[in-house]
C-alpha positions as CSV (number, residue, x, y, z in Angstrom):
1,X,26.1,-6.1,-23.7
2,X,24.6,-3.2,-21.5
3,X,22.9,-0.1,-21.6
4,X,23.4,2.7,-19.7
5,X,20.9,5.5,-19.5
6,X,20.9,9.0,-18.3
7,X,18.9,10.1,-14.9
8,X,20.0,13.7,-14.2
9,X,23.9,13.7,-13.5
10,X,24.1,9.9,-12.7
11,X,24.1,7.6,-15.0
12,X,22.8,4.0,-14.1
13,X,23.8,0.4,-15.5
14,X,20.0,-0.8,-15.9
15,X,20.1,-4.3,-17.2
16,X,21.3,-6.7,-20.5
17,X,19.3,-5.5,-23.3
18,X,19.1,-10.1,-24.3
19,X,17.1,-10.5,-20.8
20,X,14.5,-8.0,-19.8
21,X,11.5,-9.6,-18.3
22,X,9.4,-6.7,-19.1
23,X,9.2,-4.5,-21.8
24,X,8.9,-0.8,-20.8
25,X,5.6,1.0,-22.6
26,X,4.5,4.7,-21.7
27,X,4.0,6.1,-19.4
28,X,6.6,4.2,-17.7
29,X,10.0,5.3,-16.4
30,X,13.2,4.0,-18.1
31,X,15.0,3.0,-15.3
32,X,12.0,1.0,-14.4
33,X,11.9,-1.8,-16.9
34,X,14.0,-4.2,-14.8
35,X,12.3,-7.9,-14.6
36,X,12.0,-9.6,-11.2
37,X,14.8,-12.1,-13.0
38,X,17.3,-9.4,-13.3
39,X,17.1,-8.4,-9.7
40,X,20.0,-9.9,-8.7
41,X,21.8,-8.7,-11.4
42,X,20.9,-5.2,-11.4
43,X,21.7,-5.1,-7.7
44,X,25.9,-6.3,-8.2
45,X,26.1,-4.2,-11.9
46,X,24.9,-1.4,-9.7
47,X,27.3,-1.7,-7.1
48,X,30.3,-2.1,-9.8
49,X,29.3,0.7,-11.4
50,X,29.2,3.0,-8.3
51,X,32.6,1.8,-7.4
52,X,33.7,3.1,-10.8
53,X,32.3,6.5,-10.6
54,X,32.5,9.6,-8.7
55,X,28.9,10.7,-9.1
56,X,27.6,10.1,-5.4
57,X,30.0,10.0,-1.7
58,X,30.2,6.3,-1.9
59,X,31.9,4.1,1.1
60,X,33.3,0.4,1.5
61,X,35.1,-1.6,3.9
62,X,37.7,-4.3,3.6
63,X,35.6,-6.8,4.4
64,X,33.9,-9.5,2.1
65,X,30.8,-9.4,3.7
66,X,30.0,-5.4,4.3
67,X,28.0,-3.5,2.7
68,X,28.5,-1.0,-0.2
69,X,27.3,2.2,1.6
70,X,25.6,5.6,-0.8
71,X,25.5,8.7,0.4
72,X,22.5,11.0,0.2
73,X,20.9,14.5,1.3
74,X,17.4,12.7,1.6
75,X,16.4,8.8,1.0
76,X,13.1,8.1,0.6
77,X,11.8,4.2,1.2
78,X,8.8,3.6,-1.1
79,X,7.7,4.9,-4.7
80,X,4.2,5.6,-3.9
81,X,2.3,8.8,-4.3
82,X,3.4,10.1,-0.3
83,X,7.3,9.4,-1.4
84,X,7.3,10.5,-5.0
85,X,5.4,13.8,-3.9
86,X,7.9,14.5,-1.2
87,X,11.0,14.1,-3.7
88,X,8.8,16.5,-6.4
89,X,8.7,19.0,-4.2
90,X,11.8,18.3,-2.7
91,X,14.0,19.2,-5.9
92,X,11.4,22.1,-6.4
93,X,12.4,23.8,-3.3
94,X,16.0,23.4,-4.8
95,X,15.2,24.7,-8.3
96,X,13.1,28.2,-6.5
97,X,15.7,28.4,-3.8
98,X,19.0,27.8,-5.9
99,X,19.9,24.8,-3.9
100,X,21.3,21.7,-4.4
101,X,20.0,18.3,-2.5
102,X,20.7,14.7,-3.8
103,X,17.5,12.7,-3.6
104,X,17.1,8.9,-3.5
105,X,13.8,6.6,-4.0
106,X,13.8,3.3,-3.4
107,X,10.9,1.1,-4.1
108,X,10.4,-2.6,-3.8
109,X,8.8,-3.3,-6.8
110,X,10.0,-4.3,-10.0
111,X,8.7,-1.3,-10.8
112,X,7.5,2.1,-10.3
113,X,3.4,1.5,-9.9
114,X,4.1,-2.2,-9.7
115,X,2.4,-2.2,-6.1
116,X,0.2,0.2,-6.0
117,X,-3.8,-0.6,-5.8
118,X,-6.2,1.7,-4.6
119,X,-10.0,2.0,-6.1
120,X,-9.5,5.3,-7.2
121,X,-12.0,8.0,-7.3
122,X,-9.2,11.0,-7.4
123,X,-9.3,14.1,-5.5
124,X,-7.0,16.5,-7.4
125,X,-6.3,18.8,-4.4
126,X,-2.7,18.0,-3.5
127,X,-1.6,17.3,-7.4
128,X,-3.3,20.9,-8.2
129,X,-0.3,22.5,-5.4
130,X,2.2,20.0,-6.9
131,X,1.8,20.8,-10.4
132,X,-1.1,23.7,-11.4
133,X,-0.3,22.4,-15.4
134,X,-0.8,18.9,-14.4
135,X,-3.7,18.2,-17.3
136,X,-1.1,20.3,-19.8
137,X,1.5,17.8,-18.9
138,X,-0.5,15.0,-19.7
139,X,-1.3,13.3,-16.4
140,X,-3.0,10.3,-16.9
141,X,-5.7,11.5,-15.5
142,X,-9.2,11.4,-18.0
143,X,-12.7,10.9,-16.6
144,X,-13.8,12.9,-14.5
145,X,-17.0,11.5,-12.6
146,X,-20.4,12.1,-13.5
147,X,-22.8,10.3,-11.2
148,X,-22.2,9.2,-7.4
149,X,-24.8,6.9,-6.0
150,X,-24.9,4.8,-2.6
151,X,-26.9,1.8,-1.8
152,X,-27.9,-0.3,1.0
153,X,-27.8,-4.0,-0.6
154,X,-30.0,-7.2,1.1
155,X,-30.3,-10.4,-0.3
156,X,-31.7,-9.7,-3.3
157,X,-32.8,-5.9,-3.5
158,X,-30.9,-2.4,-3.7
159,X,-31.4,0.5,-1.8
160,X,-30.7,3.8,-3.1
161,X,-29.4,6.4,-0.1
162,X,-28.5,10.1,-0.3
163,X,-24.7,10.0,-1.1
164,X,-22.3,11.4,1.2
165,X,-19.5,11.3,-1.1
166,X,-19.6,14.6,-2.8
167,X,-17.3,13.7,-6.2
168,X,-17.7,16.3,-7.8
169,X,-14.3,17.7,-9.3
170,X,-13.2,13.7,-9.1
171,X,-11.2,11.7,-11.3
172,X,-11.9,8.0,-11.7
173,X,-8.1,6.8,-12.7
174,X,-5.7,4.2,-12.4
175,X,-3.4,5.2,-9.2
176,X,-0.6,3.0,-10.2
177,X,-0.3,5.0,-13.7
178,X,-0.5,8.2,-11.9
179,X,2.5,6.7,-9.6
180,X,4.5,6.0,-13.3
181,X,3.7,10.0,-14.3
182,X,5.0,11.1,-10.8
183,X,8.0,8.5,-11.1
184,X,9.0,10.4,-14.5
185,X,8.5,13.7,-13.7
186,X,10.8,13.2,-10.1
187,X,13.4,11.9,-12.5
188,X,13.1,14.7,-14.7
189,X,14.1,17.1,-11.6
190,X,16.9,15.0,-10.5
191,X,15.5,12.5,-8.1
192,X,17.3,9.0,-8.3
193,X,14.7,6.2,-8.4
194,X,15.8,2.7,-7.9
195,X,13.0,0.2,-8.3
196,X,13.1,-3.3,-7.3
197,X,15.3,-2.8,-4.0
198,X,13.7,-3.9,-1.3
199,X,14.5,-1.7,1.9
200,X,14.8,-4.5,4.8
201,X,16.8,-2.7,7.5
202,X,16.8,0.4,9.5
203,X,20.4,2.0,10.0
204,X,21.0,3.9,13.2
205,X,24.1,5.8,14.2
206,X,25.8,5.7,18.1
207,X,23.3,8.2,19.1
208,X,20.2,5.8,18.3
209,X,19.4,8.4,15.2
210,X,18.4,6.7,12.0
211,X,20.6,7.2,8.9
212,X,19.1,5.6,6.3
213,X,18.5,2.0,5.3
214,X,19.8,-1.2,3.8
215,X,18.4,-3.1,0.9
216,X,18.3,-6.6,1.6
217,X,20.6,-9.4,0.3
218,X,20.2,-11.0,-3.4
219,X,20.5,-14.2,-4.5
220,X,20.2,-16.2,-1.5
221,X,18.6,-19.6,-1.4
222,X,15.7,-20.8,0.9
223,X,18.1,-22.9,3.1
224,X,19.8,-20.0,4.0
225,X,23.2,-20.3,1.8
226,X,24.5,-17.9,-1.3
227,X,23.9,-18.6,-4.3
228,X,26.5,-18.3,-7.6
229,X,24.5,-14.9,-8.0
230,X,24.6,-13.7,-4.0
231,X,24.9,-10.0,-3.6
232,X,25.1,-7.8,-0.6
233,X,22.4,-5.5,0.7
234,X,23.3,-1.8,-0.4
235,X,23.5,1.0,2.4
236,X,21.8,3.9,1.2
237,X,22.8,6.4,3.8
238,X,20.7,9.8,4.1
239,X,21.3,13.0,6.1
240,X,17.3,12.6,6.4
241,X,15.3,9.5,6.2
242,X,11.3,9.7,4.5
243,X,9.5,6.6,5.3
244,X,6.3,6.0,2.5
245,X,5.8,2.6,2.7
246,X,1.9,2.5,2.3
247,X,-0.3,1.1,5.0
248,X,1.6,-1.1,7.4
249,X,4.9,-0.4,6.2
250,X,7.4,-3.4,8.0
251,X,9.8,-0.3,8.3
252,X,7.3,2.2,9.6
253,X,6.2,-0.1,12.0
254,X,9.5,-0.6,13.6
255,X,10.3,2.8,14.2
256,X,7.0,3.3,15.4
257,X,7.3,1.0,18.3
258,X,10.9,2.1,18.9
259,X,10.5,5.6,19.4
260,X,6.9,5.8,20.9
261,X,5.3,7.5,17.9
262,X,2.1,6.3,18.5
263,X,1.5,7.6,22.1
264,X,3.4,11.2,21.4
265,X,0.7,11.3,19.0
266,X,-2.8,10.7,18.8
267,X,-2.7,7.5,21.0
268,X,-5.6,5.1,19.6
269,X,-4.0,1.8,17.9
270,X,-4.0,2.0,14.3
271,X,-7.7,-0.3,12.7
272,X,-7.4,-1.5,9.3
273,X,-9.8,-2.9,6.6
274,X,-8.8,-5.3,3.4
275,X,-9.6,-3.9,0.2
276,X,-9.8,-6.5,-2.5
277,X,-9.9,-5.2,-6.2
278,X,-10.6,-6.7,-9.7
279,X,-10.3,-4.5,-13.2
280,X,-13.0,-5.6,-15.4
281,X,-13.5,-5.0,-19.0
282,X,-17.3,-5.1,-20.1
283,X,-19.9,-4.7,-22.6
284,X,-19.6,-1.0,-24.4
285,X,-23.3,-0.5,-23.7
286,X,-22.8,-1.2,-20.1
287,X,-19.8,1.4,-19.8
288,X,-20.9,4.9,-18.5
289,X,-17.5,6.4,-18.1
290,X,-17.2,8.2,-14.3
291,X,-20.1,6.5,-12.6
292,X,-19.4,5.9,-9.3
293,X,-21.1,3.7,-7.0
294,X,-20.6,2.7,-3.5
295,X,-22.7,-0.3,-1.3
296,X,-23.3,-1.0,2.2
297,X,-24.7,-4.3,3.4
298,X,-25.0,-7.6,1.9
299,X,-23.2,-9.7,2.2
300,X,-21.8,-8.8,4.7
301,X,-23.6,-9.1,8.3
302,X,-24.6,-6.4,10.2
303,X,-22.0,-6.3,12.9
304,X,-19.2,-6.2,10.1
305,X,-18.2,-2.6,9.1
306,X,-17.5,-3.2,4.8
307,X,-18.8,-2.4,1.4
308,X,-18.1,-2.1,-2.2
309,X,-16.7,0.0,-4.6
310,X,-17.9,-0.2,-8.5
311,X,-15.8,3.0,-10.9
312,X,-16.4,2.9,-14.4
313,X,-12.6,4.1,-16.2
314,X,-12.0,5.0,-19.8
315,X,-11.7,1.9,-22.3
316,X,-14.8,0.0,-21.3
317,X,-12.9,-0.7,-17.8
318,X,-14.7,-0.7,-14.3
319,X,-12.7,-1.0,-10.9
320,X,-14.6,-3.8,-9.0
321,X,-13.9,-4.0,-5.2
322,X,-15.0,-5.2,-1.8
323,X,-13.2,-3.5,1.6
324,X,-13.6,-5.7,4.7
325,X,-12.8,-4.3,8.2
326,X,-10.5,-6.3,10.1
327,X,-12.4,-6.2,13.3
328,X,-14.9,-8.4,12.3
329,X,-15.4,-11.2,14.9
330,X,-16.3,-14.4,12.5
331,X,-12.6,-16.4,12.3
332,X,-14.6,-18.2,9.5
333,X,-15.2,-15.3,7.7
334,X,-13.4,-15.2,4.5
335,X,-12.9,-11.5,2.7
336,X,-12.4,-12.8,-0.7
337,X,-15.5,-15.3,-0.7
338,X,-17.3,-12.6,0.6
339,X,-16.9,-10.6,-2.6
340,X,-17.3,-13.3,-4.6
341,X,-21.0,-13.4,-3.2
342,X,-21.0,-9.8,-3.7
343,X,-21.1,-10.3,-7.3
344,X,-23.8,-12.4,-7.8
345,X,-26.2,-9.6,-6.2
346,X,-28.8,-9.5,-8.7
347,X,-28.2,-5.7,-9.3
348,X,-24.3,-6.3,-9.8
349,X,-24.0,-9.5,-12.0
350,X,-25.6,-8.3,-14.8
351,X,-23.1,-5.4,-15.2
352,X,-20.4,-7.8,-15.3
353,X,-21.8,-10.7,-17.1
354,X,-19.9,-11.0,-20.8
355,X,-16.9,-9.2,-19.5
356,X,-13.6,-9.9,-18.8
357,X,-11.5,-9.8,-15.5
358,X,-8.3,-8.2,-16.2
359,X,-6.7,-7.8,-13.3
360,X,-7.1,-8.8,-9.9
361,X,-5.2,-7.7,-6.5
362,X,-5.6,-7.3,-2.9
363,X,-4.1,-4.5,-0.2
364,X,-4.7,-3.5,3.0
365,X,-5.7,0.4,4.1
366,X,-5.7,2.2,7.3
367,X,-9.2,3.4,8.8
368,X,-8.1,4.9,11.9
369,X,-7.9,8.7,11.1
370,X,-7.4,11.1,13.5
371,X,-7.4,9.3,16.1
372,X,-4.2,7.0,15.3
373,X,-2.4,9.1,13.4
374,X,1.3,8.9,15.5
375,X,3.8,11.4,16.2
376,X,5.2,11.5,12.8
377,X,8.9,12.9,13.2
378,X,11.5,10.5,14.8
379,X,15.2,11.2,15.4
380,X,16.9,10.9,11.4
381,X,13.5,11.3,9.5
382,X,9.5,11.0,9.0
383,X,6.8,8.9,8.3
384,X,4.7,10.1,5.5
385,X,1.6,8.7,3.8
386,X,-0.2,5.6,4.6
387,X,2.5,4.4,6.6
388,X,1.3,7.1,9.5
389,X,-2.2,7.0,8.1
390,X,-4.3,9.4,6.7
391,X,-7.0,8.3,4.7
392,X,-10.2,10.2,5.3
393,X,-12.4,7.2,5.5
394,X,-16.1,8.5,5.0
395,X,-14.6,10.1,1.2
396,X,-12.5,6.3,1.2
397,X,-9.7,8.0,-0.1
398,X,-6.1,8.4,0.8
399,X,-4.0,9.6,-2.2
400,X,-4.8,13.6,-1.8
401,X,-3.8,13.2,2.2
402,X,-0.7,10.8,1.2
403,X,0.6,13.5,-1.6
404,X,0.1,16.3,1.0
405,X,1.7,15.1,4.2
406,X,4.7,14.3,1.4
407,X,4.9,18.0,0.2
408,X,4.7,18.8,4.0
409,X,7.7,16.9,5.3
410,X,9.6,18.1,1.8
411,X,8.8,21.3,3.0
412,X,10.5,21.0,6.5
413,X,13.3,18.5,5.8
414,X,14.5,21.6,3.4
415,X,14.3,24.0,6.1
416,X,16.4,21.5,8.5
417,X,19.2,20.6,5.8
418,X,18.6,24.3,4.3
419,X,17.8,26.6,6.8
420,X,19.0,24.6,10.4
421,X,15.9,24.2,11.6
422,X,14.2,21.3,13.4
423,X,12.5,18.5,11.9
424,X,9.8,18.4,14.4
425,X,8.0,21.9,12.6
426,X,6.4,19.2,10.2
427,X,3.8,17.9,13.1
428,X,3.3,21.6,13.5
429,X,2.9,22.3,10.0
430,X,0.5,18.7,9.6
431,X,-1.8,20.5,12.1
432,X,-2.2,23.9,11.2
433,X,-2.9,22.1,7.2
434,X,-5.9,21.2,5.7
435,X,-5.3,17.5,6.5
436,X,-5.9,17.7,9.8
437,X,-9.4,19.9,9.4
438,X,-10.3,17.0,7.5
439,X,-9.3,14.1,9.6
440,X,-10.9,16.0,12.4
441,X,-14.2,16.6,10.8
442,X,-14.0,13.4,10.0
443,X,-13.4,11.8,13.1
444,X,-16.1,10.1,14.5
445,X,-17.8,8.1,11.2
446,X,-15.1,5.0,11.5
447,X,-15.6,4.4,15.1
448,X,-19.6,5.2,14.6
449,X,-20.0,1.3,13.4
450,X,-18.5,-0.1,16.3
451,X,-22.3,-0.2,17.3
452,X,-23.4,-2.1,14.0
453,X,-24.3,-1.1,10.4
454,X,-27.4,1.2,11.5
455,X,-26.8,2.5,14.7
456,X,-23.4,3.1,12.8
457,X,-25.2,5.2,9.7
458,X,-27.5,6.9,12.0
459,X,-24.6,8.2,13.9
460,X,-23.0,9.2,10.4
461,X,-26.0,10.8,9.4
462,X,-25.8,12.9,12.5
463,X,-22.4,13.9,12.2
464,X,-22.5,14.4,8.1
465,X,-26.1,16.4,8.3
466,X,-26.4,18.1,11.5
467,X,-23.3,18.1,13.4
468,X,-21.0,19.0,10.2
469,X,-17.5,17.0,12.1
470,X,-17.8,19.6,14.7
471,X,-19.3,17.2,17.4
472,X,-18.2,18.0,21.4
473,X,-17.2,14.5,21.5
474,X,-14.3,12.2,20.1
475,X,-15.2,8.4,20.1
476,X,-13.3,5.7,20.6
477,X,-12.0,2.8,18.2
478,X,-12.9,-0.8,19.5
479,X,-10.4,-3.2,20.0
480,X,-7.3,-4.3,17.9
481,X,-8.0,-5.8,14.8
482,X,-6.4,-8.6,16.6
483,X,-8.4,-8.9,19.3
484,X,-11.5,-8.5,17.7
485,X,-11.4,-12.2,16.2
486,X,-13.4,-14.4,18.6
487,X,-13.5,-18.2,19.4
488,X,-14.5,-20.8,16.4
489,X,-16.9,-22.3,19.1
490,X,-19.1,-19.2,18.9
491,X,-20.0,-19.2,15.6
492,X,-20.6,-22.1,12.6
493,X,-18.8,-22.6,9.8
494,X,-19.7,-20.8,6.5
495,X,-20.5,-22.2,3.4
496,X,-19.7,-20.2,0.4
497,X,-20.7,-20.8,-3.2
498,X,-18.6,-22.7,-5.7
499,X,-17.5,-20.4,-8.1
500,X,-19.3,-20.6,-11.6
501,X,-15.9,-19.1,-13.7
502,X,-18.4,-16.3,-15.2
503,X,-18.5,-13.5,-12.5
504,X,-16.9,-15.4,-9.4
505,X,-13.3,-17.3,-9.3
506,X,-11.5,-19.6,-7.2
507,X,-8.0,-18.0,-5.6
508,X,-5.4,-19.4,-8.2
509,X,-7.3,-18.4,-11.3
510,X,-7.5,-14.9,-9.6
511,X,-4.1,-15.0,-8.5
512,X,-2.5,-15.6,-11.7
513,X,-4.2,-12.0,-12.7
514,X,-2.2,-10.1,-10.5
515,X,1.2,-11.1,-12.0
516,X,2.5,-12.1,-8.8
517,X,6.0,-13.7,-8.7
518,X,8.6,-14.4,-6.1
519,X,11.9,-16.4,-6.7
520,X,10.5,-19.8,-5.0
521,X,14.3,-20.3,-4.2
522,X,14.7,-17.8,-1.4
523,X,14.0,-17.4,2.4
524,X,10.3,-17.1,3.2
525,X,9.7,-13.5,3.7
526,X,6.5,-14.5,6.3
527,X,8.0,-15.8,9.7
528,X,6.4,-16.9,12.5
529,X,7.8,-15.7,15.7
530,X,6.4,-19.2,17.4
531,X,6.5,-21.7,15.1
532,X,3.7,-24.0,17.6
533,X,1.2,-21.1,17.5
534,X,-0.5,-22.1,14.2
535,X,-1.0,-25.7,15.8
536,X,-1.3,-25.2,19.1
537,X,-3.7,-21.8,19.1
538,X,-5.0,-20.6,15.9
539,X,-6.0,-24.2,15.2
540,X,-7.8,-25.7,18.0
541,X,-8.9,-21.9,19.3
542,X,-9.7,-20.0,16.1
543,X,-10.2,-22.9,13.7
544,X,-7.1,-21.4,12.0
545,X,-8.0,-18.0,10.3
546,X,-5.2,-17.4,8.8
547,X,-6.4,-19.6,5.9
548,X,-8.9,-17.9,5.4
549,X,-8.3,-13.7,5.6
550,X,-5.2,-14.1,3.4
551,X,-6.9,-13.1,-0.5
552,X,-4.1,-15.0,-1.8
553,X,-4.0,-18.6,-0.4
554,X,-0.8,-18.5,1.1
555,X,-1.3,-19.7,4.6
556,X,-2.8,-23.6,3.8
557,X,-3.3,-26.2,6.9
558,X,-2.1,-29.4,4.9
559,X,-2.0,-33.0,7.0
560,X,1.0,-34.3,7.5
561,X,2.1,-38.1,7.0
562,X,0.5,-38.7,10.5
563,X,-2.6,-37.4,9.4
564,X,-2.1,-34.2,11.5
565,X,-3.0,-30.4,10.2
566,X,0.5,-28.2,9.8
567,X,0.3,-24.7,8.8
568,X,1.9,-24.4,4.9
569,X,3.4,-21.0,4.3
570,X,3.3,-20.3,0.4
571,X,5.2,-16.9,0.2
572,X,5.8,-17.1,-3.7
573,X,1.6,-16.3,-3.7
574,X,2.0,-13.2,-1.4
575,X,0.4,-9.9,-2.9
576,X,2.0,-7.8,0.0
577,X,-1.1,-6.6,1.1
578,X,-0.2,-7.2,5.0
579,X,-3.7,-8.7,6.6
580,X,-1.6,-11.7,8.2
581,X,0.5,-9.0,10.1
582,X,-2.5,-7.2,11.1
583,X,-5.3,-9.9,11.5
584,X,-3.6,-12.8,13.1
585,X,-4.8,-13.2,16.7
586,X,-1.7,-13.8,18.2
587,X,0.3,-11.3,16.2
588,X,2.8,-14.1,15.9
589,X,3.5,-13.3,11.8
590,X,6.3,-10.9,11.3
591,X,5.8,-9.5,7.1
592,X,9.4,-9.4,6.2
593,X,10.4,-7.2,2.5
594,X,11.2,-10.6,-0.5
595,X,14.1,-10.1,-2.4
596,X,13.5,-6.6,-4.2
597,X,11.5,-6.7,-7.7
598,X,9.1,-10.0,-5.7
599,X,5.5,-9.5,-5.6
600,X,2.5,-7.9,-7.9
601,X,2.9,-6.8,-10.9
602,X,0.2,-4.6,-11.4
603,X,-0.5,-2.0,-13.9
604,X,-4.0,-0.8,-14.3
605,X,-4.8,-1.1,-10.5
């Protein structure tokens, strides 16, 4: 038995109603209710439904083993708030203009909101252009904040400082609800949205242009053979590509280094940070709805740029988190002990004693502003959102900037299909918007801790207070995440507390909170480009790292029947949050898309 249901003038075979792996509840779409078990299935019932219908140009060759090819105006990779806002306005440009456009999303998860964590203090700017109605069309958007403090933590003490954050006008909320509102108010224009396809492949014509991309391959196993279920990759083939992957986008990435994007653009390497993130439920007479509260300091050390994050929802719920530069030298340095320690400060346990973790996930986010953003336009399409970076780091936030640049290359990939005219007027328009007067005012605060915690918030200070982001100079970013790790020699190792199972957790109790799952019987989606490099360099050089900066435990040194240490890849833990791809010193792991509908599940992050 199946069930079709209506998405604008296309109908889509969704699933069999006897094996959903997930029920679908408000505010989420109806096409997104597939289960990571029905993948596979949804990806061939797809296919023999297009090949039945007449809805969409649709392409296929002779041969066994090509791919089923759908044609689009404009495919969008990634169901975040950059891509959902760029098909929005999109299909509004067609509805004021009388014009017709087909749009496609495609997002990896299982779906919509499914991988989206961010802290989130909202700034309503870009969803106030998008829709001016938004709180009469019931965003999920509630609590508006009502206090914003900033502390300097030590050991044992808290330090209140003058915040710099200015939230008034905020929203504390749930980004990847807000992603499920977006997802259903695209498909109510028309927009196509096909979670749980993974896009693994860039499509390029003779002339070296891109044309879209291809969904990776179901249902094979992890020797490398088909499976009864198999199933090949879709082509989804657009006049215009939009890439919205989020922050180090395996796409994104690619084209970047192909085409040059980052030196035709701002030319400083991209620095990231890992944010790690836990939903708590506490005590009702703990709960003061919209507090905000940001830390500096302890426990981390002085030389490492990082801090915490504590937002108090609606329903007794507080976002918990901890963000952790990636330049930090320490290769014994562990991010997720690190915020375990976090909560025991004296001024942070008590808020969380009694209460309950919900949910728990890690992701990585860009903190080179200004200076790294590349050259977003490439020959086919854009790169839009976190995937080019924009996140205004001293505000630490990114989903305003993200929505924006989205509406902006909306904007100009109408006038190109619409009008004939040149993709490239969406760096010009990024420029002249108000994205760019406040990446450039905020400029210079990132970069300002390359010098250490207070050299780094006296230089803030400076810029914030006196200088106002209009300083004569434009400083540098350090080295490469990369590069920044120094030799284990240097430095001892670091003993971290036991967790007590009240406040702080071991990795698989936390990791079973994120509702992470990946078919265990399919190629591992983390490859090393030099399979000796774990042994042979991380090991012996950096007393392997990689064990260590992953929040998830999926890189394990394990001995072997000789007695010797061999790096253990556990991909079925991944979270997707991309710190191996970034952090490892010899940038030997290549992050690779899982079969579509793998990952997180999250739903309150």
């Amino acid at each position: 038995m199946y069930r079709f249901i209506k998405s604008s003038s296309k109908f889509k075979l969704l699933c069999r109603s006897k094996t959903l792996y997930r029920s679908a509840q408000p505010p989420y779409s109806p096409n997104s209710i597939l289960g990571k078990e029905d993948s596979s299935f949804i990806h061939k019932s797809k296919l023999e439904f297009w090949n039945q219908s007449s809805v969409r140009s649709y392409s296929s060759s002779s041969e066994s083993n090509s791919r089923e090819a759908i044609n689009y105006d404009v495919v969008i990779v990634g169901g975040g708030p950059a891509g959902l806002s760029a098909a929005i306005k999109l299909k509004q440009l067609c509805q004021q203009k009388d014009a017709d456009l087909s749009v496609c999303v495609v997002e990896k998860g299982a779906e919509l909101g499914a991988h989206i964590l961010s802290g989130n203090v909202f700034e309503p700017r870009a969803l106030d252009e998008l829709f001016p109605h938004w709180k009469q069309e019931e965003a999920p958007i509630h609590v508006p904040v009502t206090s914003d403090d900033f502390w300097l933590l030590s050991k044992n003490r808290a330090f209140s400082l003058p915040s710099p954050f200015h939230n008034k006008g905020n929203y504390v909320i749930s980004l990847s609800q807000l992603v499920r509102w977006l997802g259903q108010k695209a498909e109510e224009l028309g927009v196509e949205i096909y979670p749980g396809f993974a896009a693994s492949e860039i499509l390029f014509n003779e002339h070296n242009e891109v044309t879209g991309i291809a969904t990776n391959d179901m249902g094979v196993a992890k020797d490398g053979s088909r499976k009864e279920n198999y199933q090949r990759g879709v082509a989804l083939k657009g006049r215009v590509t939009l890439l919205a992957e989020g922050c180090r986008g395996s796409l994104s990435e690619k084209v970047i280094k192909k085409y040059n994007l980052r030196e035709k653009g701002m030319g400083q390497h991209q620095t990231y940070a890992l944010g790690i993130k836990e939903v708590w439920e506490i005590d009702v007479d703990k709960h003061q709805p919209g507090s905000v509260l940001h830390t500096l300091g302890w426990p981390l050390d002085q030389k490492t740029y990082g801090g915490s994050f504590l937002y108090h929802m609606k329903d007794r719920q507080v976002a918990v988190g901890f963000v952790v530069a990636l330049n930090y030298h320490n290769p014994f340095l562990n991010p997720y002990e690190e915020y375990q320690r976090f909560k025991r400060h004296p001024a942070i346990r008590p808020l969380l004693e009694g209460g309950t973790v919900l949910q728990y996930g890690a992701r990585c986010l860009n903190e080179g502003g200004y200076q790294s953003i590349p050259y977003p336009v490439f020959p086919g399409g854009a790169i839009i959102g976190c995937s080019a970076g924009f996140l205004n780091v001293p505000k630490i936030k990114g989903t305003h900037t993200a929505m924006k640049s989205g509406m902006l290359a909306a904007e100009s990939v109408f006038s190109t299909l619409q009008e004939g005219l040149k993709m490239e007027n969406f760096w010009d328009n990024l420029r002249s918007s108000w994205i760019w007067e406040e990446l450039y005012t905020a400029r210079n605060y990132r970069p300002a801790f390359e010098y250490g915690l207070y050299p780094g918030l006296a230089i803030s200070a400076v810029e914030h207070y006196i200088l106002k982001g209009r300083s004569p100079v434009t400083l540098k970013h350090g080295k490469p995440d990369h590069e920044a790790t120094s030799e284990a020699q240097l430095f001892s190792p670091i003993e971290y507390p036991k967790p007590d199972g009240v406040v702080t957790f071991d990795v698989p109790t936390s990791l079973y909170r994120s509702n992470t799952n990946h078919d265990h019987d399919q190629p591992s989606h983390l490859l090393l480009k030099d399979p000796t490099v774990p042994e042979n360099v991380n090991l012996p050089k950096y007393a392997g790292p990689e064990a260590r900066y992953c929040p998830a435990r999926v890189y394990e040194y394990i001995p072997d029947e000789t007695g010797d240490l061999k790096l253990q890849i556990n991909a079925q833990n991944c979270l997707h949050c991309k710190a191996c791809s970034i952090k490892d010193p010899r940038q030997n792991i290549e992050w690779t898309v899982p079969e579509g509908g793998g990952g997180p599940g999250y739903t309150i992050m």
